[in-house]
N, C-alpha and C positions, 0 to 999 in steps of 0.2 A: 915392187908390185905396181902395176896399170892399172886405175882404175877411171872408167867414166860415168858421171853425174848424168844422168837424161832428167830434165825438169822443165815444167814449162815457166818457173820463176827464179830468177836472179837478180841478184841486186846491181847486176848491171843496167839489167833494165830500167826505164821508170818508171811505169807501171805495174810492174813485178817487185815488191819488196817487202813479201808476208812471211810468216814465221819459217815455210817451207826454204826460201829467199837467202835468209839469216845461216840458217842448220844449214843448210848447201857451202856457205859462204864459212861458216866455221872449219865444218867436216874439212873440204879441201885443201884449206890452209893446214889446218893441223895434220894432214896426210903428209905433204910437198915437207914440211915442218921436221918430218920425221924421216925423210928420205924416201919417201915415194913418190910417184908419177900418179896426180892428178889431172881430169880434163873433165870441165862442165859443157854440156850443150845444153841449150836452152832455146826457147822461142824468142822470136825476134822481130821486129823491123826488117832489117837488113840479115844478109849473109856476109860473114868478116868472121875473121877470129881476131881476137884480143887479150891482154894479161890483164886481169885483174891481181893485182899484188905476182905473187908467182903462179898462180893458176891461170893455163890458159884457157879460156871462154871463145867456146863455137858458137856464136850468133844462129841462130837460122831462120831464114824468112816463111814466116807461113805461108807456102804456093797453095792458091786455089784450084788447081789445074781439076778438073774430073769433080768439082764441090758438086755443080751444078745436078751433074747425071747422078749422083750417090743421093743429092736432098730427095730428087723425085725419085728414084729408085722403090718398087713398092713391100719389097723383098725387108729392107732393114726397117718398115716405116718410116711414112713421114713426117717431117717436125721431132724426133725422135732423138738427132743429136749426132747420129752416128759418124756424119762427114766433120762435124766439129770435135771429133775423136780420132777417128782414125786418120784422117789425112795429116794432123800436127805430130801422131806419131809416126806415119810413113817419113813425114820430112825431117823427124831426130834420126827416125832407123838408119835414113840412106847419108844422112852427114854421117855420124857413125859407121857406119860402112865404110864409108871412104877413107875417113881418118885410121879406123884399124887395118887397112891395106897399106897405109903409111906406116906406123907402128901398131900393132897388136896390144890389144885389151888384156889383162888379165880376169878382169872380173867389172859386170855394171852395176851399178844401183841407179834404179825407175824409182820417180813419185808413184804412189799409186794416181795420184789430182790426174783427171781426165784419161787415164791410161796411157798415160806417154810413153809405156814401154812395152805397149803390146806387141807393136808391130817387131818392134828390136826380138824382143823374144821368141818371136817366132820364124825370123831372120835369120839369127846367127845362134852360133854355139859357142859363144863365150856365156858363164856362169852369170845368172843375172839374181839379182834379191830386191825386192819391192819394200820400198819404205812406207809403210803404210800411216796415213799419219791425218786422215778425211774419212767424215762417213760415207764419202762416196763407195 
């Protein structure tokens, strides 16, 4: 089975290394562990992919492209949040995207943290399940 991690924490990062961080970093290894195909994407710095142990890790860079017209937008309100939402999840969606045009997903798991899987969800129709685990 395929499955991919959407998060905006890993402990690649260094600034990402919260209990979400750790359970990503467990989960995957014990998946690959067991003979399956693990792939975390996360926020990033940079765009790269890289192996952490045998997982491999989709960096993605937070583009601001369109932040500006979404903050003033009056529709979502302002100060509100929404471009710091939605555009970190368009930029998991469309790495994802991409990578399952390479090979296909079987199945994803989203944090719920900030909705990093909205946009995926509403993208594509691979199986998705929310970890829910904030009182956001």
């Amino acid at each position: 089975m395929r499955v991919a991690f959407l998060t905006t924490e890993y402990p690649t990062e260094d600034q990402f290394a919260g209990g979400l961080a750790s359970y990503l970093h467990r989960v995957a290894t014990a998946l690959v562990e067991g003979g399956h195909d693990a792939e975390v994407f996360t926020l990033s710095l940079r765009d790269e992919r890289i192996w952490d142990g045998s997982t491999l890790v989709h960096r993605v860079k937070r583009k601001t492209r369109f932040q500006s017209i979404l903050a003033k937008a009056s529709s979502l309100g302002r100060g509100a949040g929404h471009p710091d939402v939605i555009l970190p999840a368009w930029n998991l969606a469309a790495a994802l995207h991409r990578r399952h045009r390479e090979r296909p997903f079987d199945v994803i798991q989203a944090s719920n943290y900030r909705a990093c899987g909205i946009v995926a969800a509403l993208r594509h129709r691979i199986p998705m399940v929310t970890r829910v685990s904030s009182y956001e």
